[in-house]
DRENDO-1510 file (C-alpha; in Angstrom, 1 decimal, always signed):
<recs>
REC; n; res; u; v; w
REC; 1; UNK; +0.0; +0.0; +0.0 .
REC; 2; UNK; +1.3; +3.1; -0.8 .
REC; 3; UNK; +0.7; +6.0; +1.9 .
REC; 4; UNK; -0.3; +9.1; +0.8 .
REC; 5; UNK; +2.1; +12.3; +1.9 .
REC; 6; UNK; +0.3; +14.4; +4.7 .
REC; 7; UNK; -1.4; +17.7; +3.2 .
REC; 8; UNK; -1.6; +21.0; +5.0 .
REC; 9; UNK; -4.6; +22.7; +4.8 .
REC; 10; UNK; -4.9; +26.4; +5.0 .
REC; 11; UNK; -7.6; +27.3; +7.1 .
REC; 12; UNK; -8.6; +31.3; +7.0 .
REC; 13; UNK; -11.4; +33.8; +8.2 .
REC; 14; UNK; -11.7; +37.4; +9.1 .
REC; 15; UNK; -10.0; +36.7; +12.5 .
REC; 16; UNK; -8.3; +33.7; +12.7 .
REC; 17; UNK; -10.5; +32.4; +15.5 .
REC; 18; UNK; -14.1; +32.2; +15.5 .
REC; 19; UNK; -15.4; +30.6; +12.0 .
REC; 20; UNK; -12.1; +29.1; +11.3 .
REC; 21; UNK; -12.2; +27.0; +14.6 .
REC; 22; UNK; -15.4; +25.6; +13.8 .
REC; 23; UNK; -14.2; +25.0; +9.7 .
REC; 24; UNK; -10.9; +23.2; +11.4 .
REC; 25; UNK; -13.0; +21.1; +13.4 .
REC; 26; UNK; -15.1; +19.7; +10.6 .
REC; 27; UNK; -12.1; +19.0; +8.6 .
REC; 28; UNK; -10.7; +17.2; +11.1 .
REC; 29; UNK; -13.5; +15.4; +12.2 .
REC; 30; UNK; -14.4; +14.4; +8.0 .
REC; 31; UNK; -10.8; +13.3; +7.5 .
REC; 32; UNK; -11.1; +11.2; +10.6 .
REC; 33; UNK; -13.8; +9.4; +9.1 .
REC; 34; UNK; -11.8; +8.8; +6.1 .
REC; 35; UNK; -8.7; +7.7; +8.2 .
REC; 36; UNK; -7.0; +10.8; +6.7 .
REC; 37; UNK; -4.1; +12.7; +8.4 .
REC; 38; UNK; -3.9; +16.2; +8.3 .
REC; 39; UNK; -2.0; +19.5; +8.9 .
REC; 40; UNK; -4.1; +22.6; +9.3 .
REC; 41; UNK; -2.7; +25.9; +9.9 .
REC; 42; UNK; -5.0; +28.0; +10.7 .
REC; 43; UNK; -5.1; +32.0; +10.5 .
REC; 44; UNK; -6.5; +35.2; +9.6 .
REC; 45; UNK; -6.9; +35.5; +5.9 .
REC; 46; UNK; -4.5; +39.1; +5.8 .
REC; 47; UNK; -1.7; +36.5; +7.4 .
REC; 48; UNK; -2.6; +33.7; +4.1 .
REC; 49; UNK; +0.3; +35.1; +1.9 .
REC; 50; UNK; +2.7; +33.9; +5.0 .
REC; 51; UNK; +1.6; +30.2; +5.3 .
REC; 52; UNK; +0.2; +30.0; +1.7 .
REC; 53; UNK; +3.8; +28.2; +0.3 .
REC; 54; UNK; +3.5; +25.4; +3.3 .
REC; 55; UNK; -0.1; +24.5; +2.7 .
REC; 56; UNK; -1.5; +21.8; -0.2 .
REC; 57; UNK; -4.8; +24.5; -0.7 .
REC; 58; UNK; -6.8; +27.0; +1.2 .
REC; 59; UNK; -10.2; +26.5; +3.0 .
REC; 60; UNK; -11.7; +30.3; +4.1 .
REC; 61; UNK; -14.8; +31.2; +5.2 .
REC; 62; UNK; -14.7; +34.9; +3.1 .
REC; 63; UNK; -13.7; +36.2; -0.9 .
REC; 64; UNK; -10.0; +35.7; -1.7 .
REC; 65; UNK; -8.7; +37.9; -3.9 .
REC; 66; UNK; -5.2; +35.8; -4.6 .
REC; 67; UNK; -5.0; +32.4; -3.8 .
REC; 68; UNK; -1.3; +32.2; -3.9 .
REC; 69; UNK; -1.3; +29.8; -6.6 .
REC; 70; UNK; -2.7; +27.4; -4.5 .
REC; 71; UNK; -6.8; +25.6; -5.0 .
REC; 72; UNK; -9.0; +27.4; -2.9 .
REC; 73; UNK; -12.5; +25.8; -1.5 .
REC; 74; UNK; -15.2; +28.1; +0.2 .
REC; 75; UNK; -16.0; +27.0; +3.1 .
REC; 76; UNK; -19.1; +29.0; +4.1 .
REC; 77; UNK; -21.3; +26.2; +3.6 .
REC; 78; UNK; -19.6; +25.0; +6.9 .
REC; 79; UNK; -21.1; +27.6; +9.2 .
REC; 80; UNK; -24.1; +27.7; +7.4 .
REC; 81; UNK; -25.1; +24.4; +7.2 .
REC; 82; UNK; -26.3; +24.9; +3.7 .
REC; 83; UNK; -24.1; +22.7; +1.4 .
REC; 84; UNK; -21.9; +21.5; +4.3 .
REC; 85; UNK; -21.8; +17.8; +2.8 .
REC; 86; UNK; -20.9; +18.7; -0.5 .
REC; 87; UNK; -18.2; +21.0; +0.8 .
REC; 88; UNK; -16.8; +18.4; +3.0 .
REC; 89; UNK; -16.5; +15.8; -0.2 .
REC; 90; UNK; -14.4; +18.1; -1.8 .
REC; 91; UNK; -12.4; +18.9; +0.6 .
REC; 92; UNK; -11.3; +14.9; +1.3 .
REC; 93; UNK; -11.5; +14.5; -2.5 .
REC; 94; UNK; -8.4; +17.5; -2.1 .
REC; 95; UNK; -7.0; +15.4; +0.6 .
REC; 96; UNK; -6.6; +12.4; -1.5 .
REC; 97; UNK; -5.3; +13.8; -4.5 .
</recs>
């Protein structure tokens, strides 16, 4: 079996705390289910440009206007509730690529 390389997940909102805790927390607990590993850096989304070169792709709760050449999932459907599944599925799909 070959073992898939740990990803790093960029997780951003406004400030680094509130909807980004409760995005992080999703992730980790969808990956879980998948018996995925994970890295997740979380932080405000003025800091992405710092982390953006260690992370695989970004999750953020708001607009980006530069993804740093990296994929970029919304993940407002995660605090909404509205579309959370299909949000989740992309994000594993991202994992396991």
């Amino acid at each position: 079996m070959v073992s898939m390389r740990k990803k790093t997940i960029l997780v951003a909102c406004g400030t680094g705390i509130a909807t980004s805790t409760v995005v992080t927390e999703k992730i980790l607990e969808a990956a879980k289910k998948e018996n995925l590993d994970v890295n997740i850096i979380q932080c405000k989304v003025s800091e992405i440009k710092s982390y953006a070169e260690d992370a695989d792709f970004i999750v953020t709760t708001t607009i980006l206007k530069d993804s740093f050449g990296k994929k970029s999932i919304n993940a407002l459907p995660l605090i909404t509730g509205i579309g959370e599944e299909q949000v989740l599925k992309e994000i594993i799909e991202e994992i396991k690529k």
